[in-house]
C-alpha positions as CSV (number, residue, x, y, z in Angstrom):
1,X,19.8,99.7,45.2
2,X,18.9,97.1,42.7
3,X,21.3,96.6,39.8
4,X,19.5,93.4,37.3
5,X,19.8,92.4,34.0
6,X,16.5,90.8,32.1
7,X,16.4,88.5,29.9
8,X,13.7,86.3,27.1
9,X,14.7,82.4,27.6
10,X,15.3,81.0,24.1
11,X,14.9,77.7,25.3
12,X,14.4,76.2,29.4
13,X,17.7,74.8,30.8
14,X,18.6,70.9,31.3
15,X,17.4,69.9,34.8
16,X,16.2,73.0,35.5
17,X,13.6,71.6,38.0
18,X,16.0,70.4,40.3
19,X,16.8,73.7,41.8
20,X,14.8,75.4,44.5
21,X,11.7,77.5,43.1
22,X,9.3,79.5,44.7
23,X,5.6,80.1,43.5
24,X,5.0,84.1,43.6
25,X,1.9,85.6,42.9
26,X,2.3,89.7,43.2
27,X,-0.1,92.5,42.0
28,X,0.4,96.1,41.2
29,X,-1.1,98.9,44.1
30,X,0.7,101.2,41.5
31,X,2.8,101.2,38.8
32,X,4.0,104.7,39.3
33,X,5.9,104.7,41.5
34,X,5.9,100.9,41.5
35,X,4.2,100.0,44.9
36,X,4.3,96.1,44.6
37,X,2.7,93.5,47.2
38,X,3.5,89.7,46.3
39,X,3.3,86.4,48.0
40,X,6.3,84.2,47.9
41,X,4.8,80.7,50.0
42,X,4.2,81.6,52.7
43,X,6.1,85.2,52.7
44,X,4.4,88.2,52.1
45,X,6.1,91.3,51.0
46,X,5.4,95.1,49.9
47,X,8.3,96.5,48.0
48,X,8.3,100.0,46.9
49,X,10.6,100.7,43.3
50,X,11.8,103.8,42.1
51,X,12.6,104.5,38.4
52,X,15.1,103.5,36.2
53,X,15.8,100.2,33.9
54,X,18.6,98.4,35.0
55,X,19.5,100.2,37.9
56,X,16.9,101.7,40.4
57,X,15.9,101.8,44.2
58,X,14.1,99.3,45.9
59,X,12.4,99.2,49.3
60,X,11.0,95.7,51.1
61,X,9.0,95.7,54.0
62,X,7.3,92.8,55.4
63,X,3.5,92.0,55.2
64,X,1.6,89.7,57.7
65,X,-1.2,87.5,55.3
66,X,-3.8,89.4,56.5
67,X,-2.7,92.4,55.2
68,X,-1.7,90.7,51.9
69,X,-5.1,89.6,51.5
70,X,-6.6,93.1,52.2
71,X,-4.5,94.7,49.6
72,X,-4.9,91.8,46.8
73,X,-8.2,92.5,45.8
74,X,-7.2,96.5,45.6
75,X,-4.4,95.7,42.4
76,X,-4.5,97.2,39.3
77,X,-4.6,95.3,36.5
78,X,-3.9,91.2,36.8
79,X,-2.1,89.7,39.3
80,X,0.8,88.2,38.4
81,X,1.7,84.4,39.0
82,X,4.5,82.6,38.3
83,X,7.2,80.0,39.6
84,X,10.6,81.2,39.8
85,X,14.0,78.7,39.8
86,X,17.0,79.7,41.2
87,X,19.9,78.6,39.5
88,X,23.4,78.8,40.3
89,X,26.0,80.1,37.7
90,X,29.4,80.7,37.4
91,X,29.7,80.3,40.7
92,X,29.2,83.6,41.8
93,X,25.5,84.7,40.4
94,X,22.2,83.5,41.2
95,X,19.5,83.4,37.9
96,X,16.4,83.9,38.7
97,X,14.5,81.6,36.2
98,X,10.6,82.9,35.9
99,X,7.8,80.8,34.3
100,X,4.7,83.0,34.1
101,X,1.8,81.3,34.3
102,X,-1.9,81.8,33.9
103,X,-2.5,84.9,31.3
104,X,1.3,85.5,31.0
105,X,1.7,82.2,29.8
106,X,4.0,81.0,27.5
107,X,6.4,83.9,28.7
108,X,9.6,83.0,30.1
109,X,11.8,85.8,31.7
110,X,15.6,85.0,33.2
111,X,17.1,88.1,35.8
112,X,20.7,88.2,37.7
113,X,21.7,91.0,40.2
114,X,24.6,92.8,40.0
115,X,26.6,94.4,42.7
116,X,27.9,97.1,40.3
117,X,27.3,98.6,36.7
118,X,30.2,97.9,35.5
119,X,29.8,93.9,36.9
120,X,26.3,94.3,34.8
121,X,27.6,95.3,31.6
122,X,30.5,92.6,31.7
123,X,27.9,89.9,32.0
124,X,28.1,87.0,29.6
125,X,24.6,85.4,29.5
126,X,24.1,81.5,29.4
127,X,23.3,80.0,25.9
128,X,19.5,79.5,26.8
129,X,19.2,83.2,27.1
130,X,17.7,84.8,24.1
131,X,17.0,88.7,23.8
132,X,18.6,91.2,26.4
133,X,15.0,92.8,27.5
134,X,16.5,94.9,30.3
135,X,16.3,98.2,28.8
136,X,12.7,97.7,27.6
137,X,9.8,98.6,30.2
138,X,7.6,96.0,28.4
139,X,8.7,92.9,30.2
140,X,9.0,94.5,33.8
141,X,6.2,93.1,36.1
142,X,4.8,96.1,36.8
143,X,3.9,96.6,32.9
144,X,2.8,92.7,32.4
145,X,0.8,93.4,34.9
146,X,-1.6,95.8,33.1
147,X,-1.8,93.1,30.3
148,X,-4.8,93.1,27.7
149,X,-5.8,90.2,25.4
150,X,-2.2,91.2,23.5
151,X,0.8,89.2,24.7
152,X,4.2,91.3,25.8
């Protein structure tokens, strides 16, 4: 079970780039059910999502690169590419900083896991967070992924 919160970033952090980051590039096999493949360095992953906003199921299984690169070119929509920061906070939460890049950029998206609801909804956000998206489909990957000329 995955219990996140999403967030706009008003503004990126102070020394943001000294924390470990990953580049990620994931497409879309479907985005419902959200069948997901994505490349994290030299990780490869298919993950499986059900439904639901801030709190849904999620499934991981591992991918060898060959079978990444068989099911790359068999994504809907654009495939998605990004670097994502890891920043400690309070000492008991990992953010998840993402800087989207190629036709996502400028868009900047901030997420933190939760073990419970209730943990969730107490959250107090940094002061470089801007606009609570969690409840709002339009900035989940899956739906940035079928991305026209018009920007989330």
């Amino acid at each position: 079970m995955e219990i996140e919160r999403k967030f706009l970033v008003k503004h990126l952090p102070e020394h943001y780039k000294n924390y470990p980051c990953q580049e990620l590039e994931q497409g879309y096999l479907s985005t419902n059910p959200v069948v997901r493949i994505r490349k994290a360095d030299n990780d490869y992953i298919l993950t499986y999502k059900g439904k639901g906003l801030m709190v849904r199921e999620e499934y991981n299984l591992p991918l060898t690169g060959d079978a990444y690169e068989h099911l790359r070119p068999k994504a809907d929509g654009i495939l998605i590419h990004k670097i994502r920061y890891k920043i400690p906070y309070l000492e008991k939460y990992t953010i998840e900083l993402d800087i989207f890049l190629d036709e996502l950029a400028p868009l900047l998206l901030a997420e933190v896991e939760f073990d419970t609801e209730e943990e969730a909804n107490a959250f107090v956000p940094p002061p470089w967070y801007g606009e609570d998206v969690t409840f709002s489909e339009k900035y989940h990957n899956s739906t940035l992924s079928q991305k026209t000329d018009r920007q989330p």
